[in-house]
C-alpha atoms as an extended CHARMM CRD file, in Angstrom:
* protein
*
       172  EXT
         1         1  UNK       CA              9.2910000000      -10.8730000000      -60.8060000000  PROA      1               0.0000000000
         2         2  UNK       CA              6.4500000000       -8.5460000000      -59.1350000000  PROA      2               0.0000000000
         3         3  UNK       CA              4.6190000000      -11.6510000000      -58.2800000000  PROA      3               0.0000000000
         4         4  UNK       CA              7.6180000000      -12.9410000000      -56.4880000000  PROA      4               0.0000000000
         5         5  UNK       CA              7.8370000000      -10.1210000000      -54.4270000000  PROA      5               0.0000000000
         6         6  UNK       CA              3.9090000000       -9.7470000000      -53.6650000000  PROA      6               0.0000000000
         7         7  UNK       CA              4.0870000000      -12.7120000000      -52.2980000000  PROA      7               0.0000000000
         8         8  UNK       CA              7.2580000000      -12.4480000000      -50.3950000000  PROA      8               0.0000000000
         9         9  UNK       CA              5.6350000000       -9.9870000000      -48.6020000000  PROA      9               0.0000000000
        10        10  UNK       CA              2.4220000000      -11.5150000000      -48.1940000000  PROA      10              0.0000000000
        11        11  UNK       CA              4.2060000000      -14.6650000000      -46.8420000000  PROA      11              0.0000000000
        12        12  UNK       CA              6.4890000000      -12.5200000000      -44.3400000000  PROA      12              0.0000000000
        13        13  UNK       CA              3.6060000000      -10.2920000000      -43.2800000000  PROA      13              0.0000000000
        14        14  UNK       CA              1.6160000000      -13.2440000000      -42.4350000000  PROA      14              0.0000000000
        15        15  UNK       CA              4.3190000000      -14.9090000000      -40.6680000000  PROA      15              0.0000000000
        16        16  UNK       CA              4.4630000000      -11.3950000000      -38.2390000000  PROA      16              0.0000000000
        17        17  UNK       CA              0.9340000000      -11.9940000000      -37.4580000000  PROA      17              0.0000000000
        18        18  UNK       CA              0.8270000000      -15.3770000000      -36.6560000000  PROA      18              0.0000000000
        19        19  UNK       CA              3.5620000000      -14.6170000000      -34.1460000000  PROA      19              0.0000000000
        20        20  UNK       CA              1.8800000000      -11.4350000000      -33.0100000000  PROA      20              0.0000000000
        21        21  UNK       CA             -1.3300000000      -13.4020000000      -32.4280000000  PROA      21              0.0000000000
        22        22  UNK       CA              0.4920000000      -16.2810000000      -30.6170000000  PROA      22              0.0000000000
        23        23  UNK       CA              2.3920000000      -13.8020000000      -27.9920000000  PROA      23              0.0000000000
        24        24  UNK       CA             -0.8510000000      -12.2860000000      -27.3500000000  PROA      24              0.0000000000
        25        25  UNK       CA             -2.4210000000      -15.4930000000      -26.8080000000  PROA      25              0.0000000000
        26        26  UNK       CA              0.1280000000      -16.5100000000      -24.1700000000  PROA      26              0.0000000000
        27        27  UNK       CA              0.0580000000      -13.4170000000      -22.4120000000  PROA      27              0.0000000000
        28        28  UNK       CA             -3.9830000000      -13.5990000000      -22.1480000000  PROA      28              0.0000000000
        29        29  UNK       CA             -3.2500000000      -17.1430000000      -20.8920000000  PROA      29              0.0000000000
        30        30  UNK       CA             -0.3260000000      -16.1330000000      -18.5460000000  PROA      30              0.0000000000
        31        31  UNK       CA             -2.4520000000      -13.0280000000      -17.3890000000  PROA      31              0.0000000000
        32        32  UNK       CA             -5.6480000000      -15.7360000000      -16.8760000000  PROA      32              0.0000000000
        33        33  UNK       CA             -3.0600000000      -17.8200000000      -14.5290000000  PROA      33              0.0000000000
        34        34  UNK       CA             -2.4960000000      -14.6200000000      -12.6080000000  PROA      34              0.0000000000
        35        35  UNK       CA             -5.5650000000      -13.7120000000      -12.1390000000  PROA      35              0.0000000000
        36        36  UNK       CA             -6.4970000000      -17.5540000000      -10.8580000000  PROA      36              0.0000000000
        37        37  UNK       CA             -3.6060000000      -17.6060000000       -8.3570000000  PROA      37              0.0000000000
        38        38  UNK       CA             -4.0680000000      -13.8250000000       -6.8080000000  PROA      38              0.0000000000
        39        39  UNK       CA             -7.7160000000      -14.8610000000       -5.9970000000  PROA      39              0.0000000000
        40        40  UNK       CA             -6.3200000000      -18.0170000000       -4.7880000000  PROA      40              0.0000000000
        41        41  UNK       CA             -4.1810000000      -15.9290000000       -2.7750000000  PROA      41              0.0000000000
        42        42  UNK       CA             -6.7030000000      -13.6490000000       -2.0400000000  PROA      42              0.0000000000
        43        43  UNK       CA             -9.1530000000      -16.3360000000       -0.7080000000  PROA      43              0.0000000000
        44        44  UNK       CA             -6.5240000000      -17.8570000000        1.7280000000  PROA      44              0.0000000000
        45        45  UNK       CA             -5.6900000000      -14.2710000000        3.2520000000  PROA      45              0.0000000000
        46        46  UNK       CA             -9.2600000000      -13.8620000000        4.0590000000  PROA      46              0.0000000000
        47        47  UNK       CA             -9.7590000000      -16.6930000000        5.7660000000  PROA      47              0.0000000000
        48        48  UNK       CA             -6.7000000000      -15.9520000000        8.3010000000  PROA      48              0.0000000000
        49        49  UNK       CA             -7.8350000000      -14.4650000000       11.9110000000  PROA      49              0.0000000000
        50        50  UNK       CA             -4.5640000000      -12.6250000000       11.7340000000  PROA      50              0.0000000000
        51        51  UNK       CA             -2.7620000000      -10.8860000000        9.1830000000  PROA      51              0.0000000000
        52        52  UNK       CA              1.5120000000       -8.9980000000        9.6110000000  PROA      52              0.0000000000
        53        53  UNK       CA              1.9810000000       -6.2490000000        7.9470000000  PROA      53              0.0000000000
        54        54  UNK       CA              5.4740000000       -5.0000000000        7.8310000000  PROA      54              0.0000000000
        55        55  UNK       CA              5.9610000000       -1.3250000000        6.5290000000  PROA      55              0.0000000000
        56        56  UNK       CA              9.2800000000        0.6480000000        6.2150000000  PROA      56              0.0000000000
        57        57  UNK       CA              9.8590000000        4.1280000000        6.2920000000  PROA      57              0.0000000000
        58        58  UNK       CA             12.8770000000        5.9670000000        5.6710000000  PROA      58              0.0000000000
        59        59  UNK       CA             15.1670000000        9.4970000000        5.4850000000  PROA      59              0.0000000000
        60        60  UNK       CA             13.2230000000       10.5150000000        2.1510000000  PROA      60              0.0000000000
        61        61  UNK       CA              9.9270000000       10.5360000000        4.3970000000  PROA      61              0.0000000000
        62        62  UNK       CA              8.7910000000        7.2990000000        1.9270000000  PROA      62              0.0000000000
        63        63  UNK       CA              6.6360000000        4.4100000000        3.6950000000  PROA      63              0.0000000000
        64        64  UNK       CA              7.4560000000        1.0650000000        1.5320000000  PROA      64              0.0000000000
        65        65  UNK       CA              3.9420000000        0.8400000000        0.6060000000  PROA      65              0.0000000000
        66        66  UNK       CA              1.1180000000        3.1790000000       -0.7070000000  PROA      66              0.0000000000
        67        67  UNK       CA             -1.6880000000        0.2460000000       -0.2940000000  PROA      67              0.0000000000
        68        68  UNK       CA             -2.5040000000       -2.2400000000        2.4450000000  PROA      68              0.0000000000
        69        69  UNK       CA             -5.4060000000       -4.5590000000        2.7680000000  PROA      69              0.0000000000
        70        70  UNK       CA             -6.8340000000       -6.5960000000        5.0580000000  PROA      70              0.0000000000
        71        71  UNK       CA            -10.4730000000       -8.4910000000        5.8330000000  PROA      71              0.0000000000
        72        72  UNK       CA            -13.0020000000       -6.7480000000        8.2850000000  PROA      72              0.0000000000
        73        73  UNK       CA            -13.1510000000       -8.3450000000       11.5300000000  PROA      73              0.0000000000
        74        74  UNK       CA             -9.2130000000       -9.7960000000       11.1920000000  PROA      74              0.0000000000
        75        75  UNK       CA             -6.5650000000       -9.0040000000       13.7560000000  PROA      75              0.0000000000
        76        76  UNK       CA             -3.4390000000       -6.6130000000       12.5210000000  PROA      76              0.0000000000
        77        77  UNK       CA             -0.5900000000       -7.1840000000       13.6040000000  PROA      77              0.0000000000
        78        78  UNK       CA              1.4980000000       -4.4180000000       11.8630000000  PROA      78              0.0000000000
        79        79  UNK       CA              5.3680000000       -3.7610000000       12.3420000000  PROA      79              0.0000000000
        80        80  UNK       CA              6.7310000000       -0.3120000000       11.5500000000  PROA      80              0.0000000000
        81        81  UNK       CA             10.3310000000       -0.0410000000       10.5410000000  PROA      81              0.0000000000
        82        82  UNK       CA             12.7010000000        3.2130000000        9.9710000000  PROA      82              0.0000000000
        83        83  UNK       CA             15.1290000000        2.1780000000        8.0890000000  PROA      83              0.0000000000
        84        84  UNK       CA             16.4810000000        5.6090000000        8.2110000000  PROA      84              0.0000000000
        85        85  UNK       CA             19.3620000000        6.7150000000       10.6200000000  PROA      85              0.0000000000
        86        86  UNK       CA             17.4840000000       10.3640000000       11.2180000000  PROA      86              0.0000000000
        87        87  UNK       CA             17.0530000000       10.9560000000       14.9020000000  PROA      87              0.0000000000
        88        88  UNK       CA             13.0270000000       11.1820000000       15.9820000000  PROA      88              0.0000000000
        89        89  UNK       CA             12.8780000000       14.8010000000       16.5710000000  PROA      89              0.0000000000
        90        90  UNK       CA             14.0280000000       15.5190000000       13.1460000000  PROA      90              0.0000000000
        91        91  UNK       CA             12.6480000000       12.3920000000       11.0870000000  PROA      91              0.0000000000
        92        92  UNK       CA             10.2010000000       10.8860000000       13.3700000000  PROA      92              0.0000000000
        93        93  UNK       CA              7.9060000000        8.1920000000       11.5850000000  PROA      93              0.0000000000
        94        94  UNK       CA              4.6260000000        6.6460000000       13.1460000000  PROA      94              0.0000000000
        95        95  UNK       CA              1.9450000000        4.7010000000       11.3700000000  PROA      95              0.0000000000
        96        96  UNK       CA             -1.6670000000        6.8640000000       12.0750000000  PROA      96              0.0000000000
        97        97  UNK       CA             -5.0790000000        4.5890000000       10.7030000000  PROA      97              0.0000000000
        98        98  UNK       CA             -7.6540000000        7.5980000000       10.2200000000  PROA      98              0.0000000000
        99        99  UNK       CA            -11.2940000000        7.4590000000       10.3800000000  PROA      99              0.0000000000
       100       100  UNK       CA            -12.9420000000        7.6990000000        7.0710000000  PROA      100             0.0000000000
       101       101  UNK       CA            -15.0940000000       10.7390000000        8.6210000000  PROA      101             0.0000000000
       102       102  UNK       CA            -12.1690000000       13.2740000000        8.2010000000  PROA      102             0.0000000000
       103       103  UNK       CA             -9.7410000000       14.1980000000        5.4450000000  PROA      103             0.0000000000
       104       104  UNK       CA             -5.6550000000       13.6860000000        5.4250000000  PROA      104             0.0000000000
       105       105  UNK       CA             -4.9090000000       17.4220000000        5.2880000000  PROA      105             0.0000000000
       106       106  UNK       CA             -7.4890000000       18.2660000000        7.9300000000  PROA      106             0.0000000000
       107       107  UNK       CA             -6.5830000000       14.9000000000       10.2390000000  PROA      107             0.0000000000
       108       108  UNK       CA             -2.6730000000       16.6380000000        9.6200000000  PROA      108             0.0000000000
       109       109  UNK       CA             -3.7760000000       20.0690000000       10.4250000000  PROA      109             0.0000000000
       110       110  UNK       CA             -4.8170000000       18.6530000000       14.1220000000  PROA      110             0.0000000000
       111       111  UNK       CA             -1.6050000000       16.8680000000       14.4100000000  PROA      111             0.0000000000
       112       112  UNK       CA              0.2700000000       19.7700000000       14.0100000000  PROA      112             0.0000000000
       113       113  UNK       CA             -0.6520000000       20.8910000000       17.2580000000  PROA      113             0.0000000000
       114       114  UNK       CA             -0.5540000000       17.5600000000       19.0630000000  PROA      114             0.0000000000
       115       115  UNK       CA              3.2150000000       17.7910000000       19.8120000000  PROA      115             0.0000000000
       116       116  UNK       CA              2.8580000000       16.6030000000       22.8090000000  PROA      116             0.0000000000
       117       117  UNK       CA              0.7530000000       13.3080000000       22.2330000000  PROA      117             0.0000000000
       118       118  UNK       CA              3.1710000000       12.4060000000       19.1890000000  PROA      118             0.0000000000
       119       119  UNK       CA              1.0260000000       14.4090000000       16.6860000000  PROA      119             0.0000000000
       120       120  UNK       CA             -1.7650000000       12.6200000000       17.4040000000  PROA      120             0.0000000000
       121       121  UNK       CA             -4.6850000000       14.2960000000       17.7900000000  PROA      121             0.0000000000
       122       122  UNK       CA             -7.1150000000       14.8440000000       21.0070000000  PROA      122             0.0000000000
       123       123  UNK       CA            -10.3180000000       14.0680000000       19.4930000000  PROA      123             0.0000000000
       124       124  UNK       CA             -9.6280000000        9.8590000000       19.9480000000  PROA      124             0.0000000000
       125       125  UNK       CA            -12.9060000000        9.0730000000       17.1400000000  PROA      125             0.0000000000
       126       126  UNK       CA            -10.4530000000       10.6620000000       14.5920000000  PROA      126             0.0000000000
       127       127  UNK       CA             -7.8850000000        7.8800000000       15.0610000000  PROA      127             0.0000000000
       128       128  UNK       CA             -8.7380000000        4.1370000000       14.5990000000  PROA      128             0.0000000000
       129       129  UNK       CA             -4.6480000000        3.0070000000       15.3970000000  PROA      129             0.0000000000
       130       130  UNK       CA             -1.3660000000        4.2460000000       15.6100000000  PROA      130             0.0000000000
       131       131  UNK       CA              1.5480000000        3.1680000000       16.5300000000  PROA      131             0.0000000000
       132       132  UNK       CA              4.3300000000        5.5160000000       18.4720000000  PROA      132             0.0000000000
       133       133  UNK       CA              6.4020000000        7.9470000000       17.4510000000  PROA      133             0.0000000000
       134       134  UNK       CA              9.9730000000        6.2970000000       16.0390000000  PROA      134             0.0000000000
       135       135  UNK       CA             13.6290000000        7.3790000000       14.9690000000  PROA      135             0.0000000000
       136       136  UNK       CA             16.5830000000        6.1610000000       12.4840000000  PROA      136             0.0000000000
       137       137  UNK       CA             16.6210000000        2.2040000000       13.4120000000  PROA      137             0.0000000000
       138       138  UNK       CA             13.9700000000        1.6590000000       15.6000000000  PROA      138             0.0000000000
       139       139  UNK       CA             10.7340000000       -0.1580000000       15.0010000000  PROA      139             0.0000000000
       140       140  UNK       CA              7.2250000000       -0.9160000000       17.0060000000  PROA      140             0.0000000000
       141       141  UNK       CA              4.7320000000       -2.9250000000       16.5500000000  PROA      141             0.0000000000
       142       142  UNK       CA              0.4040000000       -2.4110000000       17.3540000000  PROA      142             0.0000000000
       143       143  UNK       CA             -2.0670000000       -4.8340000000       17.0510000000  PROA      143             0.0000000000
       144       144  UNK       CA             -5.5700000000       -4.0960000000       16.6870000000  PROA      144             0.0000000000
       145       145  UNK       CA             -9.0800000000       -4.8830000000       14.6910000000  PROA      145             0.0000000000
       146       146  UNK       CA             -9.8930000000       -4.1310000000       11.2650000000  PROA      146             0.0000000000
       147       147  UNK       CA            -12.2520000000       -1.9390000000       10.9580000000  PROA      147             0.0000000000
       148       148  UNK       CA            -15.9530000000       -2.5950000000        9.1420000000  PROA      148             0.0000000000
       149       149  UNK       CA            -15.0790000000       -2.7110000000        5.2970000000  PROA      149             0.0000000000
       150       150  UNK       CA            -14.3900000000        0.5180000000        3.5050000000  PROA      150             0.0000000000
       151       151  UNK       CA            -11.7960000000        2.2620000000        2.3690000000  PROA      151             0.0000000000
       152       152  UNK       CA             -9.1590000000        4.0150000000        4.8660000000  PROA      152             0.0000000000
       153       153  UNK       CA             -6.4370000000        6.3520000000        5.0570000000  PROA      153             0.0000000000
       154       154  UNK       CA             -3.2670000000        5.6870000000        6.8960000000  PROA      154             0.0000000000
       155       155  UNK       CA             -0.3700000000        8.4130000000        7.1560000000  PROA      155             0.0000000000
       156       156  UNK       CA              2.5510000000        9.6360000000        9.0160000000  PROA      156             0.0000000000
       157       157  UNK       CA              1.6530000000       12.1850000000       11.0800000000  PROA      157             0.0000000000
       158       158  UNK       CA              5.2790000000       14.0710000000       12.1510000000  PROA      158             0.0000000000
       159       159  UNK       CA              4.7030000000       17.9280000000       10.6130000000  PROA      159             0.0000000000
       160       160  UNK       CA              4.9800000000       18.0680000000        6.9890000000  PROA      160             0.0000000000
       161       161  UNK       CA              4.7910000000       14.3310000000        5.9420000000  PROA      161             0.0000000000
       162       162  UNK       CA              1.2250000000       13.2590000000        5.6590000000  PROA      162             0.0000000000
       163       163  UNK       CA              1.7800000000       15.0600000000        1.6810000000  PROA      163             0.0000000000
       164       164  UNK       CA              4.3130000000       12.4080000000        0.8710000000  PROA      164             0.0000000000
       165       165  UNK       CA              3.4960000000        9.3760000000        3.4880000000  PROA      165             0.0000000000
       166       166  UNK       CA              0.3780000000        8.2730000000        3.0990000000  PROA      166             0.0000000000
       167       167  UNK       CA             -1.4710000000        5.5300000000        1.3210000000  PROA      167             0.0000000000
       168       168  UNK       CA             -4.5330000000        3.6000000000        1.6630000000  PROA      168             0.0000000000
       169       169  UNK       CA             -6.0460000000        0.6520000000        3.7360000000  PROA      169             0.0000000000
       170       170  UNK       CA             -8.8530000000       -1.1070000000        2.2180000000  PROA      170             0.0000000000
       171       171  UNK       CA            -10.8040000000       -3.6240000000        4.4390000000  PROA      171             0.0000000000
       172       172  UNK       CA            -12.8240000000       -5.6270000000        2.1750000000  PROA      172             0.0000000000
């Protein structure tokens, strides 16, 4: 009778792993497929001259993404939505490409007194693009270069909203 039951177990316990072992295979395999198509993806997007970029913003001072990238030398063509109903003097939302040269919290400090230039600041070598200054509904567009590859910080520059809408652009 204990025999029985050793090798119950042994049976069932080997059964587990053989099923453990074949999930993990497929999701290696499925993972594998990913990672083919994304640089499949990838390779396509770098070959374009021009790449859209839609972003949305909203009441909670969000932007829809945190991460952008694009290919040095392409042509941006980037759409800023606020999909908010907020008027623009109380939840204004702009789209503000910094140079790598200066921080977020000191680019923001600089806004802060830029009110009338749309919090952008002066100093034009401490902004590589930005688009205006928008309210509940609206939406603008810019178009410009990517810059040589690096990494990059974009942000909203209305008082108080670079903590929470920011993110990164990486030119590769």
């Amino acid at each position: 009778m204990g025999v029985k039951k050793i090798f119950s177990s042994l049976l069932v316990t080997c059964s587990i792993a053989a099923v453990v072992s074949s999930c993990n295979s497929t999701s290696k395999d499925n993972q594998s497929d990913n990672n083919i198509e994304n640089a499949e993806i990838e390779a396509k997007l770098s070959k374009q001259d021009t790449i859209t970029i839609v972003l949305e913003s909203n009441d909670k001072m969000q932007f829809d993404k945190t991460e952008i990238v694009v290919y040095d030398g392409q042509t941006v063509v980037l759409t800023l939505k606020h999909t908010g109903s907020m008027p623009k003097s109380a939840m204004g939302h702009n789209f503000v490409l910094i140079n790598n040269t200066i921080s977020v919290s000191d680019y923001a400090n600089k806004a802060m007194k830029a009110k009338d230039n749309e919090y952008i600041p002066e100093d034009a070598s401490l902004t590589l693009a930005h688009t205006k200054m928008i309210g509940g509904g609206d939406s603008t567009e810019i178009i410009f270069s990517a810059p040589k590859a690096g990494t990059y910080d974009f942000l909203c520059s209305f008082p108080g909203h670079y903590s929470i809408m920011k993110g990164k652009f990486f030119v590769k």
